[in-house]
Structure formats: structure tokens, C-alpha cells
N, C-alpha and C positions, 0 to 999 in steps of 0.2 A: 504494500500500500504506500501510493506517495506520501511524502512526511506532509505536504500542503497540495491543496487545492488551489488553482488560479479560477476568478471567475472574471466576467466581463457586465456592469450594468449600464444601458443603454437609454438614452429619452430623460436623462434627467435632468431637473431645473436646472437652471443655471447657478440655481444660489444653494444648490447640496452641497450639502458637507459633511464630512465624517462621522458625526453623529447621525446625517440620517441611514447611512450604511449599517455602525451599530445599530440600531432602533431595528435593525432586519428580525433579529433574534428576537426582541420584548414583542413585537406584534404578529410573528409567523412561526414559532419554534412551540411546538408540542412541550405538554408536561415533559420534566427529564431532560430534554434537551437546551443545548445551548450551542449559539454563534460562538465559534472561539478564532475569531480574527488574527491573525501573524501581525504582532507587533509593526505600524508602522508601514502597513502594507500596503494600505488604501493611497489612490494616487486618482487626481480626476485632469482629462486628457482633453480635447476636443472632439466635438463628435464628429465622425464620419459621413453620417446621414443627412445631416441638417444644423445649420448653426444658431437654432434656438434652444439646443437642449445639451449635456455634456456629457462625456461617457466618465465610468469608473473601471477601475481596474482593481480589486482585492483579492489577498489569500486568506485560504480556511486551513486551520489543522482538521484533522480527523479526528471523531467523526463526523460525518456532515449528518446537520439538522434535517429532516425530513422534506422542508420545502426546497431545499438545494438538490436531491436527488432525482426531481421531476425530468423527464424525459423530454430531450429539447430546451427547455425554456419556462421560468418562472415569473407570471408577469404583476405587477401590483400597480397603484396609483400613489404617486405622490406630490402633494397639492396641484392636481389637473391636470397628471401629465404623466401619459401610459410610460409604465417603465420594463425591461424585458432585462432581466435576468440569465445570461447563457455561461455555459463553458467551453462551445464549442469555436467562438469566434469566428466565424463565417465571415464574411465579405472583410472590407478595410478596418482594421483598428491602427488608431495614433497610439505610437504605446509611450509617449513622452508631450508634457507642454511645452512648445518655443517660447524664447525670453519674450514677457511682453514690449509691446515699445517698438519690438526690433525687427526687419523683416527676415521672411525664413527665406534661404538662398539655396535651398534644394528639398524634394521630394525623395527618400528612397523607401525603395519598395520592394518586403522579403516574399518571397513566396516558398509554402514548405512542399514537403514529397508526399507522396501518394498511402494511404494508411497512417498520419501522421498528423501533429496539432501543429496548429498557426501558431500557440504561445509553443507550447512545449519542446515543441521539434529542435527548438532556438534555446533550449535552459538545460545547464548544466547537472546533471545529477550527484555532483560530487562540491563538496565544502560549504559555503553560502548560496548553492543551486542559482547563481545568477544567469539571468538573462541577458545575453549581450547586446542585441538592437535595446533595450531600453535600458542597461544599467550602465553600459560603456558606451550607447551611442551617445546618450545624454550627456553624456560629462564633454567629448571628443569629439561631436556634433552637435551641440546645442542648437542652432540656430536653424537644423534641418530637418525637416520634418517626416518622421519614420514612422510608417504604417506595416503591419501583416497583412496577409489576404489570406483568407481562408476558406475550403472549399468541403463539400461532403467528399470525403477521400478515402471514405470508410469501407475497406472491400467486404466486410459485412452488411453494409446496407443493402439493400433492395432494391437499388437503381440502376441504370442502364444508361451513366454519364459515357462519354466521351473526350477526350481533349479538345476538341471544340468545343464543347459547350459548357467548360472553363474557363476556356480561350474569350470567349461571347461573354460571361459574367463578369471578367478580369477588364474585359475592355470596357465594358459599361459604368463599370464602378470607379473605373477612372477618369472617365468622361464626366461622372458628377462630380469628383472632389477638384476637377479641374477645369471648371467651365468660367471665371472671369479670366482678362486678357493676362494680367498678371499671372495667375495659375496656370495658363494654359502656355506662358511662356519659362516658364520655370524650370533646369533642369532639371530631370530625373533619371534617378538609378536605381536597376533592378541587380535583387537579389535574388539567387531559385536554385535549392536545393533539388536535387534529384529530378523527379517527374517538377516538382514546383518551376525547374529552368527551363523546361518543355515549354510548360506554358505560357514563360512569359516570352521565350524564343518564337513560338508558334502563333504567338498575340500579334507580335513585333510584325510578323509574317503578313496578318491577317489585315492589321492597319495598312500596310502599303500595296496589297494585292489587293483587296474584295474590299473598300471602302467605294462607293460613290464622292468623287474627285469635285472640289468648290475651293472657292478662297478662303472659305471658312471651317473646313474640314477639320474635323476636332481629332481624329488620328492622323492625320497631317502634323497637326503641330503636336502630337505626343512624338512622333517619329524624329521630330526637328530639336525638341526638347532633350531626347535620348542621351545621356551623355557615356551610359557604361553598364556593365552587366558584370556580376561576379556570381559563375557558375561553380555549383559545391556535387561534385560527382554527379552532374544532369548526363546523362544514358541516351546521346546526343543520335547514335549507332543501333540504341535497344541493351537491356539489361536482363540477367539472369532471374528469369520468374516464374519455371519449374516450381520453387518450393508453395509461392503464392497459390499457383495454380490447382496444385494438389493441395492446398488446405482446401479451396473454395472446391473441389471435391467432394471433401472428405465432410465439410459441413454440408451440402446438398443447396450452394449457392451458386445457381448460373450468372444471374443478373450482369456479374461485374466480369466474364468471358471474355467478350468483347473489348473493355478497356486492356487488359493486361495483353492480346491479343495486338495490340497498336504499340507496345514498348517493349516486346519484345526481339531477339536478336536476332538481324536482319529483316527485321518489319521493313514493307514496304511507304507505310505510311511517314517513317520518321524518315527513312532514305530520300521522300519527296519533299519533305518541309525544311530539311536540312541544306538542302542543293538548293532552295529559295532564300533560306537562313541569309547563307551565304555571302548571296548576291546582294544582302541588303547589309551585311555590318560591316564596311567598310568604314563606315561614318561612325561607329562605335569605340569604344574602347574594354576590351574583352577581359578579363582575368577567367583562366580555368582553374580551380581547385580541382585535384583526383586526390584519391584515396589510396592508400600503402599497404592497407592494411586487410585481412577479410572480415567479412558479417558473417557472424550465424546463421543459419538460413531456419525458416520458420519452421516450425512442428505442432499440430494440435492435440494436444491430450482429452482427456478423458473429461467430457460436460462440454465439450467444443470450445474446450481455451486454448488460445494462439496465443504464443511464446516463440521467441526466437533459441531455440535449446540445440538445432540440430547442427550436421556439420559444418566447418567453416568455409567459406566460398567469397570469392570477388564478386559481390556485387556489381557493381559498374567497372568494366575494364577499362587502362589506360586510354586504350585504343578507341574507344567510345566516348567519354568526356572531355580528351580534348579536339578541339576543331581540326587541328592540324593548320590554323591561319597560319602569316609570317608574323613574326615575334614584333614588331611593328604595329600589331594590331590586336594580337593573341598573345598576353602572358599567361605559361604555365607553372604552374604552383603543384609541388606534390605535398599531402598533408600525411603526416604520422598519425593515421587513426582510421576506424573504419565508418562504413556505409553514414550511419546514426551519427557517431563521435566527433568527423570532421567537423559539426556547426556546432559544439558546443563544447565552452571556455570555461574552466573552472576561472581563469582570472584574466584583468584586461593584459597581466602581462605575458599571457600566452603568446609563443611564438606566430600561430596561425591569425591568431587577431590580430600582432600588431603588422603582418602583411596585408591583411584584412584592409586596418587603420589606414597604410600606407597609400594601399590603392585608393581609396575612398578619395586624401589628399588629393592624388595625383588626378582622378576623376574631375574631382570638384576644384581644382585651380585655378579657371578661370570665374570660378563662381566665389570663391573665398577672401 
């Protein structure tokens, strides 16, 4: 059991404040039960949705209160104003406030891997379990404005996604956080672990091929904005997902067939979007992150619980994570860790972060 729970509260006034997050427990917590909040933990962001209302971010210790365990999403009123309660952080979350006063001089934007949390994927599991887009970017980017994207990724679910139409949610919700001239001139830089670099590789794609073309093309100028992309093992070629495969077997799950069927090796779907990739990041500036090290490959035990227990295997080969560009345009980065580990930093002064750090600098130079 994780030591805390991250949640996300959504639609709230402008004037909440940390007591009204405690107040969660005295007005919705069962006899016996209690909110036990992580010291210090509550942090209120800007919202993503709309800028009448402000989002929260806090941790639970275990155990959680029964109104936290709801399926989906918790939703209540507070003073007139629907508030939704999640964990699963779906679309854009700000996971830090920029200095007031001052403008923000970049958008960056993480996207995580496929079976995998928006917060989580990004948090350390060892020492102060920090987060690094929000505990180091804050300190080393202040002034820039860091969001996750979050997507149902869940190969247990019952869906029948595709990378397109991740591709199609990822653009849209970019399209609203960036619709004045100033926003929509703004550098940005994406982050995307694993499947997460697919699609923002494949978004990028989608913007300059299948857009209807104007002066005021709103992926036009996402495209123009573009300043950098820093890929963390993305399976640019297809990736080792046999063991996937055979769990959604073994649970009697088809639904997600089809997705894993699109990433794997020598797909021809990734072999087409790749060859368009291509032709279009010239104008980028690329960091590859690979992996050194192998993942466990999954296994499901008995009550249909997936753990990663089984042999060790390379998840994403070299051969597939990096582009193969000229170094001119493509830096590669090899990381001492595997599949999961490359994106998360017990501290900022980990080696991989502070090339992390570096590239970000060298990204955002003419913006700083």
C-alpha cells in the first residue's frame, strides 16, 4: 500500500483555503473515520478548465475515508460551486502557481505511458517520494508553467481507445489552455514518457497534416510555439508487449487488443507516423532519454492482480527510442534505470535530472 495518496480537487472558489480541504473529513467521513492529511501537503494551482475557479492538489495517508474510495470521482458543493474530487487526473493539471506579478515564459507539458498515473508515473518511490515536474520544477522553473495530461490508460478498463483519440483529446485541451494571442504565442515543451511521447509525437503529426489550414489556425501556432520535446524510453519503432498481452488474456479482457496491437514491434502504424514525425522536427529541438537497464515484465496472480514479478526484459530497445536524427537536432541520453525508474528522482540532485535541468535551459534560452 502506498504510504500516501495524491488527490486532485477541481471547481473550487477562488477564495478556498486549506481549511476548507480539512472540513472534507468533519462533513463526509463516517463514524470511525478520519481525513489524515500529509502534513503541508495541500497546494492550490490554477485551474485548467476555467479561470473562475482553482484547483487543489493534496495527500492522504492511509487509510482512506470512505468518501475518497468512490469510483471515478467525489463530487460536493462549496459555496455555489460544483467541486469534483478525483485521483485519477485526467486531462491538464498545473501542478505548481507562477510568481504573481510576473509573466510565465513557457508552457511545459508531461505526458505519462500507457497503464500509468499522470501524478504518479513522475514520483519517486524512495526517500521524500518527490515529484519532480512540481517539486524541482518549481524551484528551477518558476516562472513556467507545468501541467500533466492525463489519459484513461488503464489496460483494465473496458475501452477501445486508440492513439488517436488521445492524440484528438491532447490537442483539444491544448487548444483551450491556449486560446489568447499571448498563450497561443508562448513557447512550449513537451515531455512523454513511453506510449505518453507517442502521443505527443503523433499530436505534433496531426497538427501539421489533418488540420484545416487559416491565418488563425490554432495548431499552426502550437506547431510554431514548439520549442522541444524530451523523450523518456517512447517505443518510437514498437515495444515488447507479449507480457501485456497475455495478462489481458488471462483476465478475459479484449477491449484494449487493438491499442497494444498499434505499439507493438514493427507495427505498421508507428512505422507511418514516425516517417511523418520526421519530416516535421526539424524545427525542434529533441532530447532522447533510453533506458540501460531491464523491467520486469508483468504477471497476474491469483484474484486477477497484475504485478510486475516476472522475468527481466528491455522494455523499449535502444534501437527504438532513439530517432536516429543528427546530433544537431537529436540528443541522446542513456539513463541508468529501467522502463518505470528513468522518470523518477529521489532528489533534484540526481544525475538524470540535472541533464533533465540542462536541456530545459538550453530549450528555453531564448525565452529566459
Amino acid at each position: 500500500m502506498p504510504s500516501r495518496f495524491i488527490f486532485r480537487a477541481q471547481g473550487l472558489p477562488k477564495n478556498a483555503t486549506v481549511r476548507d480541504i480539512e472540513g472534507l473529513g468533519t462533513q463526509f467521513c463516517k463514524p470511525g473515520e478520519k481525513l489524515a492529511l500529509v502534513a503541508d501537503s495541500v497546494s492550490f494551482v490554477p485551474s485548467c478548465s476555467g479561470s473562475r475557479t482553482q484547483t487543489a492538489l493534496f495527500s492522504v495517508q492511509p487509510p482512506l475515508p470512505s468518501f475518497l474510495k468512490t469510483e471515478g470521482s467525489f463530487a460536493f458543493q462549496l459555496r455555489g460551486h460544483d467541486v469534483e474530487v478525483d485521483m485519477n487526473f485526467y486531462g491538464l493539471t498545473q501542478m505548481y502557481p507562477t510568481p504573481a506579478g510576473k509573466p510565465i515564459i513557457a508552457d511545459i507539458v508531461a505526458v505519462t505511458g500507457i497503464n500509468s498515473h499522470a501524478y504518479g508515473s513522475w514520483k519517486s518511490k524512495e526517500g521524500l517520494e518527490q515529484m519532480w515536474l512540481r517539486d524541482f520544477l518549481s524551484k528551477d522553473f518558476p516562472n513556467c508553467r507545468t501541467m500533466t495530461f492525463g489519459y484513461n490508460a488503464d489496460l483494465k478498463d473496458q475501452s477501445v481507445h486508440r492513439i488517436l483519440d488521445y492524440c484528438r483529446r491532447f490537442l483539444k485541451d491544448l487548444e483551450y489552455i491556449r486560446q489568447s494571442q499571448e498563450e497561443a504565442r508562448r513557447p512550449i515543451i513537451f515531455i512523454g514518457h513511453s506510449y505518453g511521447g507517442l502521443i505527443v509525437a503523433h499530436s505534433l503529426v496531426k497538427a501539421k497534416f489533418d488540420q484545416t489550414r487559416g491565418k488563425k489556425a490554432p495548431l499552426d501556432a502550437l506547431l510554431q510555439a514548439t520549442r522541444g520535446i524530451l523523450f523518456f524510453g517512447t517505443p518510437h519503432r514498437g515495444m515488447l508487449v507479449e507480457d501485456l498481452v497475455q495478462a489481458l488474456k488471462k483476465s478475459g479482457i479484449t477491449e484494449r487488443e487493438g491499442l497494444l496491437a498499434e505499439i507493438q514491434q514493427n507495427s505498421k502504424t508507428l512505422e507511418l507516423q514516425l516517417g511523418r514525425f520526421v519530416d516535421i522536427c526539424d524545427g525542434f529541438k529533441i532530447a532522447s532519454f533510453y533506458e540501460l537497464k531491464p523491467t520486469r515484465s508483468l504477471v497476474v496472480d491469483k484474484g486477477d492482480v497484475w504485478r510486475l514479478g516476472g522475468a527481466y526484459k528491455m522494455a523499449v530497445q535502444d534501437t527504438s527510442s532513439i530517432l536516429r536524427l543528427p546530433n544537431t537536432v537529436e540528443w541522446k541520453r542513456p539513463v541508468d534505470a529501467d522502463h518505470s525508474g528513468m522518470v523518477k528522482f529521489k532528489a533534484n540532485s540526481d544525475k538524470t535530472y540535472a541533464e533533465v535541468r540542462n536541456v530545459l535551459k538550453t530549450m528555453l534560452s531564448d525565452a529566459l
